[in-house]
N, CA, C and O atoms as a Maestro MAE file, in Angstrom:
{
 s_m_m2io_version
 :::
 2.0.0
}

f_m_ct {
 s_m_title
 :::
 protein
 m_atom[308] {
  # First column is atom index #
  i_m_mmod_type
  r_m_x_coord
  r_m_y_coord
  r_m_z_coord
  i_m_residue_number
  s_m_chain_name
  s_m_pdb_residue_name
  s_m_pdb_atom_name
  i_m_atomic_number
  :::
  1 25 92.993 98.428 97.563 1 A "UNK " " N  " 7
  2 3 93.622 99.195 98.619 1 A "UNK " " CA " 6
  3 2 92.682 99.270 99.807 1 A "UNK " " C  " 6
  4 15 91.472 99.047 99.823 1 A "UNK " " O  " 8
  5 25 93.515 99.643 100.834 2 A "UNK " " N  " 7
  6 3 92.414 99.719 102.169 2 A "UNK " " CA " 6
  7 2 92.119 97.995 102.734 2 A "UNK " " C  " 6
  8 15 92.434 96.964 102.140 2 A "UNK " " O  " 8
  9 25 91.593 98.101 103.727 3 A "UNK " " N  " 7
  10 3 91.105 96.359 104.322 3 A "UNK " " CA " 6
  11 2 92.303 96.573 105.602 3 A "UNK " " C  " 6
  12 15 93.023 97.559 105.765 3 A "UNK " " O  " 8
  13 25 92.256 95.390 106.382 4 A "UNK " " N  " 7
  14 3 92.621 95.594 107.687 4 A "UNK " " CA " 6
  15 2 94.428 94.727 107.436 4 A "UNK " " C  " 6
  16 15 94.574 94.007 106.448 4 A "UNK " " O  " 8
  17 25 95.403 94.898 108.251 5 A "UNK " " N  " 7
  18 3 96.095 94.641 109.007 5 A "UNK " " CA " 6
  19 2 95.871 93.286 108.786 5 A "UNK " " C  " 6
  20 15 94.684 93.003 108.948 5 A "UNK " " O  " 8
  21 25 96.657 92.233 108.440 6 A "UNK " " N  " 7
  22 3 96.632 90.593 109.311 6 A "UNK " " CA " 6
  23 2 97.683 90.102 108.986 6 A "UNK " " C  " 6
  24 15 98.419 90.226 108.007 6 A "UNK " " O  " 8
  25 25 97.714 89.242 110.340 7 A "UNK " " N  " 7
  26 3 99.295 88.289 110.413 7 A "UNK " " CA " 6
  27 2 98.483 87.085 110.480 7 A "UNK " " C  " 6
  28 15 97.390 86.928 111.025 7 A "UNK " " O  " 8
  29 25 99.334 86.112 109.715 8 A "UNK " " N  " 7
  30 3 98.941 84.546 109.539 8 A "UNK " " CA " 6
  31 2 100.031 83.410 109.648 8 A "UNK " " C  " 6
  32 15 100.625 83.174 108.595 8 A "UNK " " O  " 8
  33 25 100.414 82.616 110.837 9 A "UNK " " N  " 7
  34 3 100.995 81.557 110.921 9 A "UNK " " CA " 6
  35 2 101.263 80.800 109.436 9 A "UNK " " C  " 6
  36 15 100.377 80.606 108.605 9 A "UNK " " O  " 8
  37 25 102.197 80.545 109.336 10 A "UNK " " N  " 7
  38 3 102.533 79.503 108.181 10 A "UNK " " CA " 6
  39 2 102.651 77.999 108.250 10 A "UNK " " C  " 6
  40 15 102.952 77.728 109.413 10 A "UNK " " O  " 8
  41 25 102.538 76.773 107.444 11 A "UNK " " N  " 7
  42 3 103.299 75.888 108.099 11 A "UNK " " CA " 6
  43 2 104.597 75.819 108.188 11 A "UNK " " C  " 6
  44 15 104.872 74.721 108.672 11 A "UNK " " O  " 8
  45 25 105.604 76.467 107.954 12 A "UNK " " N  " 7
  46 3 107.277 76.527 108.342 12 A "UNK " " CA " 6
  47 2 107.221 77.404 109.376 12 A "UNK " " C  " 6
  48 15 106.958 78.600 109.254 12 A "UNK " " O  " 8
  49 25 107.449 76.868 110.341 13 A "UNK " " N  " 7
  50 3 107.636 76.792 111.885 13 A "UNK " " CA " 6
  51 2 108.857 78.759 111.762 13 A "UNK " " C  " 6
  52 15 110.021 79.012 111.454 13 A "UNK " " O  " 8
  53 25 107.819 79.478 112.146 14 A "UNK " " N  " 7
  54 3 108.356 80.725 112.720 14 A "UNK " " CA " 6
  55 2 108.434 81.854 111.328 14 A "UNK " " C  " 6
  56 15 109.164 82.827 111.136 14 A "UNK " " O  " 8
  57 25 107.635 81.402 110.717 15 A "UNK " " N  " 7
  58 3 107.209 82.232 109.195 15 A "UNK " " CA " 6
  59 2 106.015 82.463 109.589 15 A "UNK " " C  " 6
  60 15 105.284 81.627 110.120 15 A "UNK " " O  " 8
  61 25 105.632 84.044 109.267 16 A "UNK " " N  " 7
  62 3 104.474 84.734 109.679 16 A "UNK " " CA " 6
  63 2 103.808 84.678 107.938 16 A "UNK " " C  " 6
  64 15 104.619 84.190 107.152 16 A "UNK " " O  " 8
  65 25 102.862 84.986 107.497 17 A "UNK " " N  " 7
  66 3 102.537 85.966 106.544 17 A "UNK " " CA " 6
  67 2 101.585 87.092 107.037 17 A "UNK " " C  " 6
  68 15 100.674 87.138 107.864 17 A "UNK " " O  " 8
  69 25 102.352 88.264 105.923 18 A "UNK " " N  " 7
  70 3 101.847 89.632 106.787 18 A "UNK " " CA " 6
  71 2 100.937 89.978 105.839 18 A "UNK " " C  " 6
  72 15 101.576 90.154 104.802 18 A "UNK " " O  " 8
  73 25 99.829 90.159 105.657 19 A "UNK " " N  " 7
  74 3 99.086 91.390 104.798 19 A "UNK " " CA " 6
  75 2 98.406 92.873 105.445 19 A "UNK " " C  " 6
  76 15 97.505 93.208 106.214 19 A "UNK " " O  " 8
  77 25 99.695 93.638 104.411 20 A "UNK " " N  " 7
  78 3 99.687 95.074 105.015 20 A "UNK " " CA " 6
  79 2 98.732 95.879 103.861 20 A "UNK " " C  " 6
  80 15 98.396 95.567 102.719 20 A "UNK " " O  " 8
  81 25 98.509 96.843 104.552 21 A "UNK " " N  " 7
  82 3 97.583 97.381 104.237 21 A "UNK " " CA " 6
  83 2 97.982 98.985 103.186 21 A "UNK " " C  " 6
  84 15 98.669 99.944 103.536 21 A "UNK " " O  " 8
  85 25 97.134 98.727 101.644 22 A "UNK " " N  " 7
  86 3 98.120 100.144 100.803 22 A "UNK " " CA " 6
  87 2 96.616 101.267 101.033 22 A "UNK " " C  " 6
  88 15 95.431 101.256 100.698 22 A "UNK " " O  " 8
  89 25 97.289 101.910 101.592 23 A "UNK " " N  " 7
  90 3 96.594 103.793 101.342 23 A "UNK " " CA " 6
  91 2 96.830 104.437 100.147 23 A "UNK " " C  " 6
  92 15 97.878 104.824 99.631 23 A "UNK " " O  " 8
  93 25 95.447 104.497 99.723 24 A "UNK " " N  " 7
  94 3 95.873 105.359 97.986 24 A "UNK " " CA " 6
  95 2 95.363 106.555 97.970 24 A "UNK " " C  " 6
  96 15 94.597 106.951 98.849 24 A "UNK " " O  " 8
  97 25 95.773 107.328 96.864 25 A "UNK " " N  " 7
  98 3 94.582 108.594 96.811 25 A "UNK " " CA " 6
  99 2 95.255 109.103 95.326 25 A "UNK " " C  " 6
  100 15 96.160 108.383 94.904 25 A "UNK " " O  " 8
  101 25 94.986 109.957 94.734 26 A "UNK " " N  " 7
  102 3 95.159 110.383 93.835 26 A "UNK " " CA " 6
  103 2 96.770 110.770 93.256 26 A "UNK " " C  " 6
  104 15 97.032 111.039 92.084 26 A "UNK " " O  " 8
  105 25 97.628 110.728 94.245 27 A "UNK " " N  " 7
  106 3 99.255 110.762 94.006 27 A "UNK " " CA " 6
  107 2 99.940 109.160 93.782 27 A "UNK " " C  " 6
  108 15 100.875 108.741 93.100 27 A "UNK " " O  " 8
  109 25 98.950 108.512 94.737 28 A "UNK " " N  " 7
  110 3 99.727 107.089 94.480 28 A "UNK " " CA " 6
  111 2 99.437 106.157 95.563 28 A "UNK " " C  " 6
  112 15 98.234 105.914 95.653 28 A "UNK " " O  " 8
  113 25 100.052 105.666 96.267 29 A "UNK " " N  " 7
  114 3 99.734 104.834 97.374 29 A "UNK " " CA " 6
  115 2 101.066 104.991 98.699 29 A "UNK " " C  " 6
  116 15 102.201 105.408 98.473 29 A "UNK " " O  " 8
  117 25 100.619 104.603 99.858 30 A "UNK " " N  " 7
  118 3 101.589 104.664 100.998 30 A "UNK " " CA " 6
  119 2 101.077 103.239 102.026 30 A "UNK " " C  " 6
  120 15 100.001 103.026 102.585 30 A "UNK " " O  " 8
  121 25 102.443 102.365 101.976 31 A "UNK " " N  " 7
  122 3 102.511 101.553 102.711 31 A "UNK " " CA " 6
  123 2 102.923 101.304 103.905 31 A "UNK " " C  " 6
  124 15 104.097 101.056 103.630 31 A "UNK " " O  " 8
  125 25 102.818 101.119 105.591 32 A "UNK " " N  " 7
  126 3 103.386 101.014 106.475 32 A "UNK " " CA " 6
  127 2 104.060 99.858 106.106 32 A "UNK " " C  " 6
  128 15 103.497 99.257 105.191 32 A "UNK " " O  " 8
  129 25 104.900 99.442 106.445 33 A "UNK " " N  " 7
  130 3 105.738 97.888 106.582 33 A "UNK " " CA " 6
  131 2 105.707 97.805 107.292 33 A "UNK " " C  " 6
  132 15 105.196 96.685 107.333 33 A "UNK " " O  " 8
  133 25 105.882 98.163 108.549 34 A "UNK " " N  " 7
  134 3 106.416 97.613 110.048 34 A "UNK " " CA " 6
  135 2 105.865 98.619 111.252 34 A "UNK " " C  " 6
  136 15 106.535 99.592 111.599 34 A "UNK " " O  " 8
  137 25 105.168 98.444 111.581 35 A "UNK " " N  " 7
  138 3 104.971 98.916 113.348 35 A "UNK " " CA " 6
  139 2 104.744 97.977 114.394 35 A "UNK " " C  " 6
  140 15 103.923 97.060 114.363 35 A "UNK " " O  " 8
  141 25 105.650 98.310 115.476 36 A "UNK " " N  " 7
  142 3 105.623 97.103 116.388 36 A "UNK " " CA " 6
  143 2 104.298 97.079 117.323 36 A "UNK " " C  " 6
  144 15 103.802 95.952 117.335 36 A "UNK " " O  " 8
  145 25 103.735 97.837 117.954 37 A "UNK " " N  " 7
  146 3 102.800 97.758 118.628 37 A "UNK " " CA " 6
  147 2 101.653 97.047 117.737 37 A "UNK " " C  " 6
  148 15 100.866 96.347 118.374 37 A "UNK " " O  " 8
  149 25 101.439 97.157 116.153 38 A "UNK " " N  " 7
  150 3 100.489 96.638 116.117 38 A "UNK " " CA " 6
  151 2 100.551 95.162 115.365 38 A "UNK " " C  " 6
  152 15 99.642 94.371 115.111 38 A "UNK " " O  " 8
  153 25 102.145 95.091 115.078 39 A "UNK " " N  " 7
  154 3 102.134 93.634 114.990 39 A "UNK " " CA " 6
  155 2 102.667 92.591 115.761 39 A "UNK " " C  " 6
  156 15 102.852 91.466 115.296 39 A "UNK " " O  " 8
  157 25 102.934 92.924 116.965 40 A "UNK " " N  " 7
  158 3 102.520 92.289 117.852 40 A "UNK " " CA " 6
  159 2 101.400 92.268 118.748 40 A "UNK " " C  " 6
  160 15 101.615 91.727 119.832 40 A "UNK " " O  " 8
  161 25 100.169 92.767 118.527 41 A "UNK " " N  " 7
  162 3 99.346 92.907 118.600 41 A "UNK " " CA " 6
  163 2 98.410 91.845 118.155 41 A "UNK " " C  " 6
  164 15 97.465 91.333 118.754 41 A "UNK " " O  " 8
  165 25 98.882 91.632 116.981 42 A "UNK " " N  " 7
  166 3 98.707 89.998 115.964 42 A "UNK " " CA " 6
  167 2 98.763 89.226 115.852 42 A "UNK " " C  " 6
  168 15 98.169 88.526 115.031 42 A "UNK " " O  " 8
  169 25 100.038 88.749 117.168 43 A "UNK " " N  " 7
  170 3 100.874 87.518 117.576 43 A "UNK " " CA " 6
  171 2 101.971 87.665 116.793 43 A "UNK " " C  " 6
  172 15 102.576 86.604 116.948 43 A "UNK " " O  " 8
  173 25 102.582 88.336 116.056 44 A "UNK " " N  " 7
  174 3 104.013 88.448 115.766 44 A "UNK " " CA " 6
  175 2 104.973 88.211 116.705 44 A "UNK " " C  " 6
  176 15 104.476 88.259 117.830 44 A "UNK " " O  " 8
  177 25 105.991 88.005 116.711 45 A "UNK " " N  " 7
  178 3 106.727 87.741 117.700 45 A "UNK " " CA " 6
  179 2 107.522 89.054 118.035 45 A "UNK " " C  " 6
  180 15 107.997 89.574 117.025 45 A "UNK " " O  " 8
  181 25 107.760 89.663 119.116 46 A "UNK " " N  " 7
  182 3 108.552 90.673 118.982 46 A "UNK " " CA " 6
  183 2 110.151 90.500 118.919 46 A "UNK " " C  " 6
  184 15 110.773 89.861 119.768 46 A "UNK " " O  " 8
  185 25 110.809 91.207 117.703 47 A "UNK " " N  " 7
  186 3 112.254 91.071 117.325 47 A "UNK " " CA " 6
  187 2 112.542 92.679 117.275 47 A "UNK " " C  " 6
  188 15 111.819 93.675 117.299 47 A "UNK " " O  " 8
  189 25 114.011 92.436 117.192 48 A "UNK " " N  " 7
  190 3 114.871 93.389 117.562 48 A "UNK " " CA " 6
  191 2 114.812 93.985 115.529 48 A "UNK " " C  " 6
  192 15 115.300 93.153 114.764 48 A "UNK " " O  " 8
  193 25 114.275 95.242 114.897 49 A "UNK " " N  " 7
  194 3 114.545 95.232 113.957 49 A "UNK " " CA " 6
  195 2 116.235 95.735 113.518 49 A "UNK " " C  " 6
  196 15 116.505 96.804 114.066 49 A "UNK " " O  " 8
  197 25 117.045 95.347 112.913 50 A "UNK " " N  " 7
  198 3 118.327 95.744 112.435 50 A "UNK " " CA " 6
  199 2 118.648 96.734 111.461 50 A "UNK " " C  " 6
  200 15 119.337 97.754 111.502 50 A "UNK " " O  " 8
  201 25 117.686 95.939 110.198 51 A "UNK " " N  " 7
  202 3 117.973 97.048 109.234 51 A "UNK " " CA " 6
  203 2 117.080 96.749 108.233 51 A "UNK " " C  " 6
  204 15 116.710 95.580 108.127 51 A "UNK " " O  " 8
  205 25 116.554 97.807 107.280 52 A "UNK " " N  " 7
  206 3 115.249 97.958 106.606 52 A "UNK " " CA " 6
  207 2 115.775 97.927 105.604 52 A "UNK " " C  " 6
  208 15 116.845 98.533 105.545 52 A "UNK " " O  " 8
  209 25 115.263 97.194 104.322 53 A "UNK " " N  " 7
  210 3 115.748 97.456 102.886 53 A "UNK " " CA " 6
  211 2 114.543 97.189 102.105 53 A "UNK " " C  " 6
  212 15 114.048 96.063 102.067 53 A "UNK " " O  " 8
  213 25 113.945 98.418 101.337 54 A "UNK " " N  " 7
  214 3 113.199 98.139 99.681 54 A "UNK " " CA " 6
  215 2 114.117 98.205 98.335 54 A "UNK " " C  " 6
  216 15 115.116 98.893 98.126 54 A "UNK " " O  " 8
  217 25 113.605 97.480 97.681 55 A "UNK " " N  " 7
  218 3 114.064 97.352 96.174 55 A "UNK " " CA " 6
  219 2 113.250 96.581 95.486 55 A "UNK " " C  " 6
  220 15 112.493 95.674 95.831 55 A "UNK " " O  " 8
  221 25 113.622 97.278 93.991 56 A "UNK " " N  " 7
  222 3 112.252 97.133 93.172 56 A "UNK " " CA " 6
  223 2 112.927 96.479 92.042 56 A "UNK " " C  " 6
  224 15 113.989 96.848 91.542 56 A "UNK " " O  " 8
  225 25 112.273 95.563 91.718 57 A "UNK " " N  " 7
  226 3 112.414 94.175 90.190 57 A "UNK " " CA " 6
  227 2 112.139 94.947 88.907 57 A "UNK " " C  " 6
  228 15 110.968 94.608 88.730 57 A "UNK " " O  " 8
  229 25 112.476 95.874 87.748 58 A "UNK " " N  " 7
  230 3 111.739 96.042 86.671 58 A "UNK " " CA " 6
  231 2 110.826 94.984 86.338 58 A "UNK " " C  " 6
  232 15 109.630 95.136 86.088 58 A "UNK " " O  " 8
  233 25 111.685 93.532 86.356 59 A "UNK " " N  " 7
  234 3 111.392 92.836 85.014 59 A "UNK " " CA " 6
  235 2 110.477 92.051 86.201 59 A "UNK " " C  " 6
  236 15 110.616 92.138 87.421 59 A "UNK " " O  " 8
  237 25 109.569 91.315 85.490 60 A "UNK " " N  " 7
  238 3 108.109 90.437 86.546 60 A "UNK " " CA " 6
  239 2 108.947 88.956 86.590 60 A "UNK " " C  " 6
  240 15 109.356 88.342 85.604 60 A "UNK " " O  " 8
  241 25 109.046 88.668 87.620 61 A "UNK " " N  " 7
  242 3 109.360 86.828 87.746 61 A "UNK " " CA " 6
  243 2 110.761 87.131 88.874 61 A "UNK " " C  " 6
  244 15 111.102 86.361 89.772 61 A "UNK " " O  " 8
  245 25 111.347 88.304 88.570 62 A "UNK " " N  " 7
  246 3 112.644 88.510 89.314 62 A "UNK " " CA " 6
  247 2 112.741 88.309 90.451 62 A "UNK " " C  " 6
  248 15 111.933 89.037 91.027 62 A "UNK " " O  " 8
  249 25 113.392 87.601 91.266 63 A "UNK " " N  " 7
  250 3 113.580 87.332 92.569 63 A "UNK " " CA " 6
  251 2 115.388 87.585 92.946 63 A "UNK " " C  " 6
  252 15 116.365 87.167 92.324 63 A "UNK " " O  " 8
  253 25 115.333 88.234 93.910 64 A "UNK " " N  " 7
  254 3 117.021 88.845 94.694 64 A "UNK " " CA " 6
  255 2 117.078 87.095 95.767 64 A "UNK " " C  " 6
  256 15 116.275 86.223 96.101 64 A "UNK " " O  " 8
  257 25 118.166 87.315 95.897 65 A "UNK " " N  " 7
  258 3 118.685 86.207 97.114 65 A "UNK " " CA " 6
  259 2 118.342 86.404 98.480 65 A "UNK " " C  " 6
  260 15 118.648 87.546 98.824 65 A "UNK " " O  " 8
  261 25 117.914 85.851 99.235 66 A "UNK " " N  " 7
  262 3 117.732 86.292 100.381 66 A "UNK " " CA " 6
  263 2 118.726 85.851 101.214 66 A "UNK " " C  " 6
  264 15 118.487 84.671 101.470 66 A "UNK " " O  " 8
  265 25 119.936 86.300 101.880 67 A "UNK " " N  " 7
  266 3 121.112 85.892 102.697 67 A "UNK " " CA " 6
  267 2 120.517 85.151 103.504 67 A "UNK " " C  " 6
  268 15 119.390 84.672 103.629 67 A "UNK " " O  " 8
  269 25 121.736 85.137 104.173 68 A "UNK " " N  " 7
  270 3 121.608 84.182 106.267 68 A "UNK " " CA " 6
  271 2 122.419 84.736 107.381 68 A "UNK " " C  " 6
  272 15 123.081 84.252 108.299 68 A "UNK " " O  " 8
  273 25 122.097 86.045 106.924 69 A "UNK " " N  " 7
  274 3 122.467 86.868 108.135 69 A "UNK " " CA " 6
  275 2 122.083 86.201 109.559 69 A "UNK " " C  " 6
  276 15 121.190 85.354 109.568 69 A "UNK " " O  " 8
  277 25 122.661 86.519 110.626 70 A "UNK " " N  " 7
  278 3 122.626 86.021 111.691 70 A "UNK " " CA " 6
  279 2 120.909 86.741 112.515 70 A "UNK " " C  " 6
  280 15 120.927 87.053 113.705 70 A "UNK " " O  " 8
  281 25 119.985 86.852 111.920 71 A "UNK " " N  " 7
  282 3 118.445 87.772 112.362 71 A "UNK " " CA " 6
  283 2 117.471 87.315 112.122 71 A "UNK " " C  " 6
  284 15 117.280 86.155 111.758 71 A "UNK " " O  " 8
  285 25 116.773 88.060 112.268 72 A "UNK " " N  " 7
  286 3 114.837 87.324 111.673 72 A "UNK " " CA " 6
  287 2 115.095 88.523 110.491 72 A "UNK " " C  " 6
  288 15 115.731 89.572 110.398 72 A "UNK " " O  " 8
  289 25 114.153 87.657 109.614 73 A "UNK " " N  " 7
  290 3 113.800 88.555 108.501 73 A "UNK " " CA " 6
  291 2 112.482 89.165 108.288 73 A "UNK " " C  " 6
  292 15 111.546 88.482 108.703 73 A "UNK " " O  " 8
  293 25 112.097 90.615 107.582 74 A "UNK " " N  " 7
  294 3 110.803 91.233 107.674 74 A "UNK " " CA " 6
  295 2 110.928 91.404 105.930 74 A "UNK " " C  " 6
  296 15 111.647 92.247 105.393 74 A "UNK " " O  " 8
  297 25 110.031 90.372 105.165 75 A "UNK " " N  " 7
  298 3 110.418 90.296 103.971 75 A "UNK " " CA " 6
  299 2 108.814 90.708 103.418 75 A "UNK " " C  " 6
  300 15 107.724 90.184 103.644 75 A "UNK " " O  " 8
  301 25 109.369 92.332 102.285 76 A "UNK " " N  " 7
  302 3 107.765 92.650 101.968 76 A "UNK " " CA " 6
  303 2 107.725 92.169 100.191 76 A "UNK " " C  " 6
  304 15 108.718 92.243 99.468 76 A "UNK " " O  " 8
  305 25 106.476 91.723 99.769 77 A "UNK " " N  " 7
  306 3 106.280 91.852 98.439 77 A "UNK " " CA " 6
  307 2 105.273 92.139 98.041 77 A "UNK " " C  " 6
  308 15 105.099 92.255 96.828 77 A "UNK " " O  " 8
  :::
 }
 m_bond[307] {
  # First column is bond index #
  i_m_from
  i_m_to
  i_m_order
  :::
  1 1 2 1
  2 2 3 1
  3 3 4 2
  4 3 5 1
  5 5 6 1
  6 6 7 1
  7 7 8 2
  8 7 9 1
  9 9 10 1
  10 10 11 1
  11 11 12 2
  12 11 13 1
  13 13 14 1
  14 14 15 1
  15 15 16 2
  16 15 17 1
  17 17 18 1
  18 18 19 1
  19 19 20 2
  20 19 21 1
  21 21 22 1
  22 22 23 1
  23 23 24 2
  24 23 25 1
  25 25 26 1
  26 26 27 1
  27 27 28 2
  28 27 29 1
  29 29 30 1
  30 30 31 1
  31 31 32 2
  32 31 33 1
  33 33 34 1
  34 34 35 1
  35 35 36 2
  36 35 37 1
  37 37 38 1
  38 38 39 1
  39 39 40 2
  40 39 41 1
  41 41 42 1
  42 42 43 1
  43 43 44 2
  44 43 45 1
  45 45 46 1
  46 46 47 1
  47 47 48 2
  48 47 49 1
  49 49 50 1
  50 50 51 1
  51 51 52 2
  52 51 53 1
  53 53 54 1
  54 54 55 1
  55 55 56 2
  56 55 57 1
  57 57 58 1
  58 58 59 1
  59 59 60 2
  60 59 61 1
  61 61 62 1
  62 62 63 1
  63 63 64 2
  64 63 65 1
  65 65 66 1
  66 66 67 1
  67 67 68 2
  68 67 69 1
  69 69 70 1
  70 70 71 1
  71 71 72 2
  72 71 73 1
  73 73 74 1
  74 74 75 1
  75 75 76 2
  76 75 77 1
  77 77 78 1
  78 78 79 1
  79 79 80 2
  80 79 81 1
  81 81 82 1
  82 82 83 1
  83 83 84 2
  84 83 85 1
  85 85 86 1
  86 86 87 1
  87 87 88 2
  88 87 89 1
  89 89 90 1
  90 90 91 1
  91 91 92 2
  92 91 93 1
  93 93 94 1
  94 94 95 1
  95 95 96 2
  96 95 97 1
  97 97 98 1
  98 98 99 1
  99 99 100 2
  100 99 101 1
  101 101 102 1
  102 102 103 1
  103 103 104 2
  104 103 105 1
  105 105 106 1
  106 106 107 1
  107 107 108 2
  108 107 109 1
  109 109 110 1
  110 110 111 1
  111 111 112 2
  112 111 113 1
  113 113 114 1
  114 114 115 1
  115 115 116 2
  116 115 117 1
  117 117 118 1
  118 118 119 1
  119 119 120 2
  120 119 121 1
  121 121 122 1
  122 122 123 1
  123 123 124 2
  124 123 125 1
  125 125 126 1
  126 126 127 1
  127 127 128 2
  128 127 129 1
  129 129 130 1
  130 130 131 1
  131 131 132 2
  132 131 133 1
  133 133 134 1
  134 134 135 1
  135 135 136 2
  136 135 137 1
  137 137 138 1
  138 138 139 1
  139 139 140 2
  140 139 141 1
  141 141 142 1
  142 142 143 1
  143 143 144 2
  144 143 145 1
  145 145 146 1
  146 146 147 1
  147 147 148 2
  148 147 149 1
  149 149 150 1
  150 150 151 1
  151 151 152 2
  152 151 153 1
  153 153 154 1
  154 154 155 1
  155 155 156 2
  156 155 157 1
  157 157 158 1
  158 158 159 1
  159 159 160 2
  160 159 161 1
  161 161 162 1
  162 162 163 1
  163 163 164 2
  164 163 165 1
  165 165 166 1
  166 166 167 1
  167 167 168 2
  168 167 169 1
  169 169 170 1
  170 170 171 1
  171 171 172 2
  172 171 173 1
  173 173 174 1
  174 174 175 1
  175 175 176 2
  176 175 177 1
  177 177 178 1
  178 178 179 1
  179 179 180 2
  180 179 181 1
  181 181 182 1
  182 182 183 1
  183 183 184 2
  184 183 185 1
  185 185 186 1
  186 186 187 1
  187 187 188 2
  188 187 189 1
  189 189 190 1
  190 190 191 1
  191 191 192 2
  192 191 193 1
  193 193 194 1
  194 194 195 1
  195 195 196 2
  196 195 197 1
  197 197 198 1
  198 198 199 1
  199 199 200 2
  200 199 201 1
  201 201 202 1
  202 202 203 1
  203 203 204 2
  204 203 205 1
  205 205 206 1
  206 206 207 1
  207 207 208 2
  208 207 209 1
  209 209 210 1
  210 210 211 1
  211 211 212 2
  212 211 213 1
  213 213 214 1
  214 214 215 1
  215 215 216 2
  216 215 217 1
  217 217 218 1
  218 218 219 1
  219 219 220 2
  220 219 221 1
  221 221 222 1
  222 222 223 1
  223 223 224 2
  224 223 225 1
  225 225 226 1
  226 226 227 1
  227 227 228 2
  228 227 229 1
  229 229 230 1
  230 230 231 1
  231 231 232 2
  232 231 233 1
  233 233 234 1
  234 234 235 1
  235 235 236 2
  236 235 237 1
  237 237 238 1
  238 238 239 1
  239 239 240 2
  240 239 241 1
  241 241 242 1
  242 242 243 1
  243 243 244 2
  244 243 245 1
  245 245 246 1
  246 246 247 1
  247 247 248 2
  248 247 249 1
  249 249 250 1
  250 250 251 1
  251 251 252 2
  252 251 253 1
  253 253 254 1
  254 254 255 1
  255 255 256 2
  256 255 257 1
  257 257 258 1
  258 258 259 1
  259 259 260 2
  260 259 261 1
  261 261 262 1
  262 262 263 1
  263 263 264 2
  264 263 265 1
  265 265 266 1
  266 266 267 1
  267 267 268 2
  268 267 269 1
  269 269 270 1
  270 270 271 1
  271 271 272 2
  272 271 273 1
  273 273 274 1
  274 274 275 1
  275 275 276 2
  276 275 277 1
  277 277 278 1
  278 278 279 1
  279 279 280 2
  280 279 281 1
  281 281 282 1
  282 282 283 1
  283 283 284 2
  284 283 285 1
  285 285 286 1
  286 286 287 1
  287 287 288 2
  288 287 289 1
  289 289 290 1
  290 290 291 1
  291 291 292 2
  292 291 293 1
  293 293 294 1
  294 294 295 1
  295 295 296 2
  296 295 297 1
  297 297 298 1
  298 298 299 1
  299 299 300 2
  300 299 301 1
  301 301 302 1
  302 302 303 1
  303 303 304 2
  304 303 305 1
  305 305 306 1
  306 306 307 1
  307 307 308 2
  :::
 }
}
């Protein structure tokens, strides 16, 4: 837990990778996902966000579908 903020170019043309940063303490941990000032700050590109969704896998290997909504996507794992 703890360490800085970084955005990293991918090679697929307009795929960021984000490593965000977990705050822990004795209850558990707290993650920002998204603030715009400081990820574009990073070179993120600035987008219009639409709509936010978490959900959680019990089982390990599980992967959800990712649509093709007409947007950019802000995809955390």
């Amino acid at each position: 837990m703890g360490g800085e903020l970084k955005v990293t170019e991918s090679p697929i043309p307009g795929l960021y990778v984000i490593d965000l940063v977990l705050h822990g303490d004795n209850r558990g941990w707290f993650k920002e996902n998204y603030q715009k000032a400081k990820m574009e700050a990073l070179g993120l590109p600035a987008f219009e966000v639409v709509q936010n969704n978490f959900s959680y896998n019990e089982e390990v290997g599980v992967t959800r579908g990712l649509h093709a909504e007409p947007w950019e996507k802000f995809i955390s794992v």
